[in-house]
N, C-alpha and C positions, 0 to 999 in steps of 0.2 A: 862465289856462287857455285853449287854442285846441281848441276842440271838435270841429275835423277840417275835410278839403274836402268831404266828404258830409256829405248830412242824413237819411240812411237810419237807424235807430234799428239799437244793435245790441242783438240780444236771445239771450235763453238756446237754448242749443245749435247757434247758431253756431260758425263755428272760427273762431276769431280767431288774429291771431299779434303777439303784444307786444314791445316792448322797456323792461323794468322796471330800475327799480333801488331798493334801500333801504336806508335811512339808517335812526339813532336819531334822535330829534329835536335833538341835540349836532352835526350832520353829521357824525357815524362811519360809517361806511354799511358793510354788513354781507350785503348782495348786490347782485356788478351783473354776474353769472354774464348775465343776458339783455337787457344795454343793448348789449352789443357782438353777442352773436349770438341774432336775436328767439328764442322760444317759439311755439310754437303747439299751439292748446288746443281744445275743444270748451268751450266757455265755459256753466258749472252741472255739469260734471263735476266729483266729488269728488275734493280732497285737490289739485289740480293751481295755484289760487292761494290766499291768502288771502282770507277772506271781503269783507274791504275792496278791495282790489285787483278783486273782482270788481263791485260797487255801480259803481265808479270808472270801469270800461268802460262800462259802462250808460250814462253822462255823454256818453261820447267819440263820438266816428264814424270811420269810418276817414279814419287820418291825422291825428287827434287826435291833443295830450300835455299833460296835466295837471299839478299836483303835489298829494296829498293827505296828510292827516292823519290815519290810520287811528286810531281809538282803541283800546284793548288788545281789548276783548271783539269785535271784527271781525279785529282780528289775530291774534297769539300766544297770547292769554286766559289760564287760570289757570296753564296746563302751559309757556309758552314754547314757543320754536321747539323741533325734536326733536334739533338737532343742542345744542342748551345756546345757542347765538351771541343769541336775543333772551329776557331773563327773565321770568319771569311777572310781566303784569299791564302789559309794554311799551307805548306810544303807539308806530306809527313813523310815516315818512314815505318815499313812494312817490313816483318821477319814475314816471308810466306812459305809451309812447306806442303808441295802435290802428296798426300799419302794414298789416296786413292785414284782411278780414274776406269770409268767405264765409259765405254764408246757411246756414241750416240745410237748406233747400229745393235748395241745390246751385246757384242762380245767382249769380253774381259781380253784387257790388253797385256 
């Protein structure tokens, strides 16, 4: 893990803008919709990542990129993903990397 070139802490309601990708723990990977073109997110907004993926930022700083091992009850949990692509009860693994991050405060960090 390379934890970024800042050491600013990123924290909830921030906007962040990622480039994710995931895998099954098999490396099938089953998104990588946002490793070519980032996301960006107000980060503790509902439903926009996986609860894992969100912890995971927390880790990073901007210009961080990790790899993690979400366990099911932080990922997809009893229900799977909504599209059927991960089944209940999945482990996955996440490339996550911070490329951007703006405060919640509105100053560039």
């Amino acid at each position: 893990m390379d934890d970024g070139i800042d050491t600013v802490t990123i924290r909830t309601g921030d906007l962040v803008t990622l480039r994710l990708q995931g895998a099954f723990l098999d490396g099938r990977i089953f998104d990588r919709g946002s490793a070519v073109d980032p996301i960006a997110f107000v980060l503790g907004d509902p439903g926009q990542v996986i609860n894992g993926v969100e912890v995971a930022v927390h880790l990073l700083h901007k210009g961080g990129k990790g790899e993690f091992i979400v366990p099911s009850s932080m990922a997809f949990g009893p229900d799977g993903s909504s599209g059927g692509i991960v089944p209940p009860w999945t482990p996955v693994h996440y490339t996550v990397e911070v490329v951007d991050v703006v405060p919640a405060t509105g100053l560039v960090q």
